[in-house]
N, C-alpha and C positions, 0 to 999 in steps of 0.2 A: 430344418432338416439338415443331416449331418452333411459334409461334402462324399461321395461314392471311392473317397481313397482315405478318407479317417474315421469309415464305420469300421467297428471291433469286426463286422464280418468280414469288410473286404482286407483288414492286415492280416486274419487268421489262414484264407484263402492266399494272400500274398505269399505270409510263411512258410505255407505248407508247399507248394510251388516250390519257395526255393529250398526247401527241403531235401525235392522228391530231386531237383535238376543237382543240386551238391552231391546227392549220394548217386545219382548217374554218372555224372563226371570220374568221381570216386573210383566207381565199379568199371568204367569205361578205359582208367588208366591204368587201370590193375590190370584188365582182360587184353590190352594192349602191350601190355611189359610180359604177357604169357608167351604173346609172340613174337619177343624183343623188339618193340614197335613203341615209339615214344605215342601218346594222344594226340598228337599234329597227325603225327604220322597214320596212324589210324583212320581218324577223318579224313586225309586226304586220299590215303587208298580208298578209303567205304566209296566215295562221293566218285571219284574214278573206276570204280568198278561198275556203277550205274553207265554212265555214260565216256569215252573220252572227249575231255576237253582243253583248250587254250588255257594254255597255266593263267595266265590274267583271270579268265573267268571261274575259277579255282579260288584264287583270290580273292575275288571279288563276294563269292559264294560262303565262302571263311573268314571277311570282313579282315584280310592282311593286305600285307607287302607282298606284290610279284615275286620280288627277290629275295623271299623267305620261302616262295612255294619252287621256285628253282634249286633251292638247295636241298628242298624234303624229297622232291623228285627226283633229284640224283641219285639220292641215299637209297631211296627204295628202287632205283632203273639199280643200281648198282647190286641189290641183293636180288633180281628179275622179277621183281611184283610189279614194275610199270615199266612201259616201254614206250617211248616217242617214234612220231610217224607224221609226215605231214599232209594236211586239211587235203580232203579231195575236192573242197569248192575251193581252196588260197594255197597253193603247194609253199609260202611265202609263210606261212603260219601252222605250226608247232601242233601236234595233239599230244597229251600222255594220255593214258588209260591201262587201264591195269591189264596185266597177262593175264595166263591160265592160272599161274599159281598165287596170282596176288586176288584174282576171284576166290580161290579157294581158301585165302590166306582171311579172305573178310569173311566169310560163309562161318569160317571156325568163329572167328572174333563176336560173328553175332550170335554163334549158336552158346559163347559159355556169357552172357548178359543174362544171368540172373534175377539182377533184381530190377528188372523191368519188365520182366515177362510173368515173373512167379505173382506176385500182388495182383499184375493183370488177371493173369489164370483165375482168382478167385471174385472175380466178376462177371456176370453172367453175360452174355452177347449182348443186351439189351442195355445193360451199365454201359460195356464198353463201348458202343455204340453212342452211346450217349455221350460220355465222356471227350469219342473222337470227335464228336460234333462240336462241341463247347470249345476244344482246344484250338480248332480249325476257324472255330467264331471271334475265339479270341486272336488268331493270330491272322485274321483278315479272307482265310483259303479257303475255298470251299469244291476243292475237287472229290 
């Protein structure tokens, strides 16, 4: 029996994976430069528009350097889409999180992501449904 990483089905599934994530990235950098916003910088406003948090946990969350997310955080506090404020449990520890307009700044950014929504659309609920499941199986989550 073949090993489960050198069956022709599991490299095709492999491929096609990093297909779909290349032309996201792709499409993500593009839709990011619509809003003069490098891809760092876009993930990091997205992920700060969810919640604010400690630049470290940012970091941490984007697998970098602290001292790379202090400097994306400037750039974007400096055009007003994130704005720092300190912890109401640690006044000692930093939050950024996005403003009004850096909400509204990622609400555009997700709305022109084309090609991750348009393939979807042509799945019925039950595919997609489906699909969430497997992904969330595969990546351990199961919220």
């Amino acid at each position: 029996m073949a090993t489960p990483g050198a069956d022709p089905l599991t490299i095709e599934v492999v491929e096609l994976i990093g297909a779909v994530v290349a032309r996201y990235h792709e499409e993500y950098e593009e839709a990011a430069a619509q809003h003069a916003l490098t891809g760092v910088q876009a993930r990091v406003l997205s992920l700060l528009a969810l919640e604010p948090l400690p630049m470290r946990r940012v970091a941490e969350r984007l697998k970098c350097e602290p001292s790379n997310i202090t400097g994306i955080v400037d750039r974007l506090e400096a055009r007003g889409l994130v704005e720092r404020r300190p912890s109401p449990d640690d006044r000692r520890v930093k939050l950024a999180g996005a403003t009004e307009e850096g909400r509204a700044t990622v609400c555009r950014l997700r709305t022109s992501l084309d090609f991750a929504r348009e393939p979807l659309g042509e799945l019925s609920t039950e595919e997609r449904t489906a699909l969430r499941d497997l992904l969330r199986r595969m990546l351990g989550t199961r919220d």
